[in-house]
C-alpha positions in Angstrom: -2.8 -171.0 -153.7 -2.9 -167.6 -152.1 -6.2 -165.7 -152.4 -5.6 -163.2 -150.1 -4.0 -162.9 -146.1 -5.3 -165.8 -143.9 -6.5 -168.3 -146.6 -4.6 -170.5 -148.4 -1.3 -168.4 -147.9 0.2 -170.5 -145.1 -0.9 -174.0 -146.3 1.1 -172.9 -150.1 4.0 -171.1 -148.5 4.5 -174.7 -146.6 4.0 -176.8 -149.6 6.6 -174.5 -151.6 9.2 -175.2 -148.5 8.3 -178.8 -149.0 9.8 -178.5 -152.6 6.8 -177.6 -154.6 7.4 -175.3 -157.5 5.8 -172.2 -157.5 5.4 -168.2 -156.4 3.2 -166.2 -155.0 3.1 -162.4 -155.4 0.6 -159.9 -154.0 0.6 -155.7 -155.6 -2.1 -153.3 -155.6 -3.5 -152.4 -158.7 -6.8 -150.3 -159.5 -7.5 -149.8 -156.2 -7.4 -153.7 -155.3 -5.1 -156.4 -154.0 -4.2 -158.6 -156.3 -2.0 -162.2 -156.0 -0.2 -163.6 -158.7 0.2 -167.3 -158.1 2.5 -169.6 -160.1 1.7 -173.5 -159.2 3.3 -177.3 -160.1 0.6 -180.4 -159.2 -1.1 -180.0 -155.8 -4.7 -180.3 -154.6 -5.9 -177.6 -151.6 -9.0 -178.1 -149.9 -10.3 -175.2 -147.9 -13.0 -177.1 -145.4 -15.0 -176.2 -142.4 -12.2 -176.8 -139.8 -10.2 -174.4 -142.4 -12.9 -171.3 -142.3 -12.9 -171.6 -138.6 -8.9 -171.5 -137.5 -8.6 -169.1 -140.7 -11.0 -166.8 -141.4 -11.3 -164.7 -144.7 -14.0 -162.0 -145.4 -13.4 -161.9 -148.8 -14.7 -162.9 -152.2 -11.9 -163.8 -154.5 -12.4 -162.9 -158.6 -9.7 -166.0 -160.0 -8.8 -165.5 -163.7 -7.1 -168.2 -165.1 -3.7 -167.2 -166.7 -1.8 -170.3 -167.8 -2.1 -173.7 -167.9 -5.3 -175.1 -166.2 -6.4 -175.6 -162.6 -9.7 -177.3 -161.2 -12.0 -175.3 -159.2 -15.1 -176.3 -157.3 -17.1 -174.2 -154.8 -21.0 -174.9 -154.1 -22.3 -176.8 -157.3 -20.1 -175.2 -159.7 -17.2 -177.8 -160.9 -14.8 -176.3 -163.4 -11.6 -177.0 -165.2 -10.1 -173.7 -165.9 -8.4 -172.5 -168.8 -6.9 -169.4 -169.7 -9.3 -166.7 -169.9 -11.6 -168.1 -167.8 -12.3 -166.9 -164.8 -14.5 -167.9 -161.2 -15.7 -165.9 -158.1 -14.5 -167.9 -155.0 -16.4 -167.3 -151.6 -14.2 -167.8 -149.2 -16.9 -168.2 -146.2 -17.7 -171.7 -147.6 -15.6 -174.4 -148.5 -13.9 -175.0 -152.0 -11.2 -177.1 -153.9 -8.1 -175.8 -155.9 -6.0 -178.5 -158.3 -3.5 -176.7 -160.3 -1.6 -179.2 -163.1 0.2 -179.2 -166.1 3.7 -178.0 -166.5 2.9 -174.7 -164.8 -0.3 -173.4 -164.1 -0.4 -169.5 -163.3 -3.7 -167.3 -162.0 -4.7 -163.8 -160.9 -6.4 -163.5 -157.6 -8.7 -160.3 -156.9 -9.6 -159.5 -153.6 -12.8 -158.4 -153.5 -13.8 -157.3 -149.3 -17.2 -158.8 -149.1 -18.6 -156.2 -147.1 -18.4 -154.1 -150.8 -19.6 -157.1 -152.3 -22.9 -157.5 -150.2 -23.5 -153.8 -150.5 -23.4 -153.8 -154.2 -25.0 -156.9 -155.2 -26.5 -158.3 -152.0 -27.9 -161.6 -152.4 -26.5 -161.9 -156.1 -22.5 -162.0 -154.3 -22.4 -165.9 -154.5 -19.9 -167.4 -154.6 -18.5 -170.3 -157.3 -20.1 -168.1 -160.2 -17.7 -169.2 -163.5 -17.4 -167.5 -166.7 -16.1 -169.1 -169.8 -13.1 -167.0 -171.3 -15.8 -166.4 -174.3 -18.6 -164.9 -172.3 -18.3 -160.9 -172.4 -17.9 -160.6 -169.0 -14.8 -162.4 -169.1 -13.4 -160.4 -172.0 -14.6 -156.6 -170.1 -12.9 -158.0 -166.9 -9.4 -158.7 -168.9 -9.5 -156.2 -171.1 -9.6 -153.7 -167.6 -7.2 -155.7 -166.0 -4.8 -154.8 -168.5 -5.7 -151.3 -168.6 -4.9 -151.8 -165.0 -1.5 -153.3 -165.6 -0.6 -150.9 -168.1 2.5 -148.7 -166.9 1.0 -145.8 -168.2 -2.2 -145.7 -166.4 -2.2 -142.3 -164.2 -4.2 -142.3 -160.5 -7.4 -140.5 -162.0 -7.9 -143.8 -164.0 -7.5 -146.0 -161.6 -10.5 -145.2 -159.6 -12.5 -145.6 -162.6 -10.9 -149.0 -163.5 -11.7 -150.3 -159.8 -15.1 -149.2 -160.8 -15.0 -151.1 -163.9 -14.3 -153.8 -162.5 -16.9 -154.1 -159.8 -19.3 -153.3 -162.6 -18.5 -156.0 -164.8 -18.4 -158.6 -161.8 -22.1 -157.3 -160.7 -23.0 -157.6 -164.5 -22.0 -161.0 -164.3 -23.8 -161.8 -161.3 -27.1 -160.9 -162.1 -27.4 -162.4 -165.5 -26.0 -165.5 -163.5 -28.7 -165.5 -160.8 -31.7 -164.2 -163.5 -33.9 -166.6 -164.1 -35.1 -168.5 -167.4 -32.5 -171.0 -167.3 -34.1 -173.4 -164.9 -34.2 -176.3 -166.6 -30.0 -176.4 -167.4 -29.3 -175.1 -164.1 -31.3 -178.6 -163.2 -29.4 -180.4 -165.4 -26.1 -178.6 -164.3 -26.6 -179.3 -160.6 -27.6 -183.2 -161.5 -24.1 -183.4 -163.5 -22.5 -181.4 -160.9 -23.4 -184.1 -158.3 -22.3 -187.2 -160.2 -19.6 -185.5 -160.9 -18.6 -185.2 -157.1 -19.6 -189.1 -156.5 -17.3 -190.0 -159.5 -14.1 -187.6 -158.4 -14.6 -188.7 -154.6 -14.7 -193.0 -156.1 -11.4 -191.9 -157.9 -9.7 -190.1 -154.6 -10.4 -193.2 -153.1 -9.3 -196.0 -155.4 -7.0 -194.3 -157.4 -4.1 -196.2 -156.7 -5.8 -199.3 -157.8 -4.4 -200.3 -161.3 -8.2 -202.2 -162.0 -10.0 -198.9 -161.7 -11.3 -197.7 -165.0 -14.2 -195.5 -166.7 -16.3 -198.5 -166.8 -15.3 -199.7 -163.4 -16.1 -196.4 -161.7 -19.2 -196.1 -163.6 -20.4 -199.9 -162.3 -19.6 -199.1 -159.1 -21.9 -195.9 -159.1 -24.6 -197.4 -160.7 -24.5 -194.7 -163.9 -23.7 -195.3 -167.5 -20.6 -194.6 -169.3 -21.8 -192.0 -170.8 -23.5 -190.3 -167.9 -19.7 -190.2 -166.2 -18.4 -188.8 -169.1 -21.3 -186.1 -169.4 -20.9 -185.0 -165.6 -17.5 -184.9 -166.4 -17.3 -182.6 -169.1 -18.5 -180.2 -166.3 -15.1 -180.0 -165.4 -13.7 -179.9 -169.7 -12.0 -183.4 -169.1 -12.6 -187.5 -168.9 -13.0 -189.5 -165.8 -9.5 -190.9 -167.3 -8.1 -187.6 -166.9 -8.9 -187.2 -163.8 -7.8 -190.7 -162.8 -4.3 -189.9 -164.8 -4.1 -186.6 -162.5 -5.1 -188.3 -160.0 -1.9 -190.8 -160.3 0.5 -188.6 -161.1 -0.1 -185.9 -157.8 0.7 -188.9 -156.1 3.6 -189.9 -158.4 5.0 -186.3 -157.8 4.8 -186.2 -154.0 6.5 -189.6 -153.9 9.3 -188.2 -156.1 9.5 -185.7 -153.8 9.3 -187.6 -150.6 12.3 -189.7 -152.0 14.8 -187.4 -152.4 15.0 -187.2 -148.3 15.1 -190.9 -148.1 18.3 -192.2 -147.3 17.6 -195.6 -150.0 15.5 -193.9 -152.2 12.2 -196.1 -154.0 12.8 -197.1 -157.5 10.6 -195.1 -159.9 9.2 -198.7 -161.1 8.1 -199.2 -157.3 6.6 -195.4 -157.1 4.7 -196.2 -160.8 3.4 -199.4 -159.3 2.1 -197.6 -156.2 0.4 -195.1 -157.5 -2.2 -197.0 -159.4 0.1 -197.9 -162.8 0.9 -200.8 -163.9 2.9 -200.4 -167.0 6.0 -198.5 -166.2 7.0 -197.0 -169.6 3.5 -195.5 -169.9 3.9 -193.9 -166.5 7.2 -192.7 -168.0 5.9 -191.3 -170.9 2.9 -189.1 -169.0 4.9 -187.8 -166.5 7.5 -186.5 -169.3 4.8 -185.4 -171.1 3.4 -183.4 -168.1 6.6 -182.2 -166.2 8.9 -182.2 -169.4 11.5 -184.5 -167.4 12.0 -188.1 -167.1 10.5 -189.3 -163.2 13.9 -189.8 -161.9 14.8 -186.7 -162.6 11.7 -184.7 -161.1 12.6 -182.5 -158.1 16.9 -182.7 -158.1 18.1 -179.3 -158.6 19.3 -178.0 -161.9 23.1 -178.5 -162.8 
């Protein structure tokens, strides 16, 4: 995912050359750079080492256009949908899945040095707002003011404006207090929610691993995965099915370059399956073509 020069960029640009489907497409618009990024299934981790070779001072405003993507920075854990959008630090570490048959976002650049001006210790990153919350609604309703062809330079400066004024709004009713006891209950969900994801990362090609098996292996209830996991607005199955079919995808992909290419039965069976027409039907049902057919060119 690109979320502005020097961040995730290279690593997207590579994966699109590795036959990935996607786009990425930076413009300026009310004052601001801005990144349009279409994405298939792939998971991008921006750690440590990452911040160190590539350095971004930015903060990046990600508004969820279509399809949904998974997004985690700092405690906050979020499945995005359209409308919704999340504030991204890019001096600390963060995770970016984007699934489904396309998933498409707008990326705001936002320089942090403007950032810490305006809002000093409120600019933190992983701050989320559901596509219902009025924030979310002011920031897309001036987006498309922004986007409109008939918006003149004298508006523009007041849009940019806008749109800093919204985020800051956002901000401090995020970081106000009065809300201690869900933020407690948010950050304990939030942190089984990162035991249960990393279990699945690990074991997900096991065909034995379950909901119930993951939550007996943690030591929770059923019903505490599932709560943790509604943090992110889907199941531990979910996740494991997601989970299964990145892998699936990169396989396909892998094969075509192979000069006797793995059976789609072998690549289900590999990837934590173990009934093949199911696998069949999900990956249909996600990519809109049969496995075999994933990642041969169009005739």
């Amino acid at each position: 995912m690109q979320l502005g020069v020097g961040f995730l960029q290279p690593r997207l640009e590579r994966a699109l050359r590795g036959g990935v489907l996607g786009h990425v497409n930076r413009e300026t618009r009310a004052g601001l750079e801005m990144a349009h990024i279409a994405k298939g299934v792939q998971t991008m981790r921006r750690t440590e080492k990452d911040i160190r070779t590539t350095p971004s001072d930015n903060f990046f405003l990600i508004v969820q256009e279509e399809g949904s993507a998974f997004m985690k920075q700092h405690s906050t854990t979020r499945m995005m949908k359209p409308g919704d959008l999340i504030l991204i630090d890019s001096a600390h570490t963060s995770e970016f899945t984007f699934f489904g048959n396309f998933s498409r976002q707008l990326s705001l650049h936002l320089p942090r040095v403007e950032m810490v001006e305006r809002f000093g210790k409120a600019a933190v990153g992983g701050q989320y707002a559901h596509r219902s919350e009025h924030h979310a609604v002011a920031i897309s309703a001036i987006l498309a003011k922004a986007f409109d062809k008939n918006t003149n330079e004298t508006q523009t400066s007041f849009l940019k404006e806008a749109i800093y004024g919204m985020v800051g709004a956002m901000l401090w009713e995020k970081s106000a207090g009065g809300e201690a006891k869900k933020i407690e209950t948010d950050v304990s969900r939030a942190q089984i929610l990162e035991r249960g994801m990393a279990f699945v990362d690990r074991f997900f090609v096991d065909s034995s691993v379950t909901t119930q098996t993951i939550s007996e292996k943690l030591g929770l209830s059923t019903r505490q995965l599932q709560r943790a996991f509604a943090l992110a607005g889907m199941t531990p199955t979910d996740y494991l099915l997601k989970k299964r079919l990145e892998r699936a995808c990169q396989m396909l992909t892998d094969r075509m370059k192979e000069r006797e290419p793995m059976l789609v039965s072998t690549i289900a069976y590999a990837c934590g399956f173990n009934d093949v027409s199911y696998f069949n039907r999900q990956f249909r049902k996600l990519f809109g073509c049969a496995p075999g057919q994933f990642g041969r060119p169009a005739e």
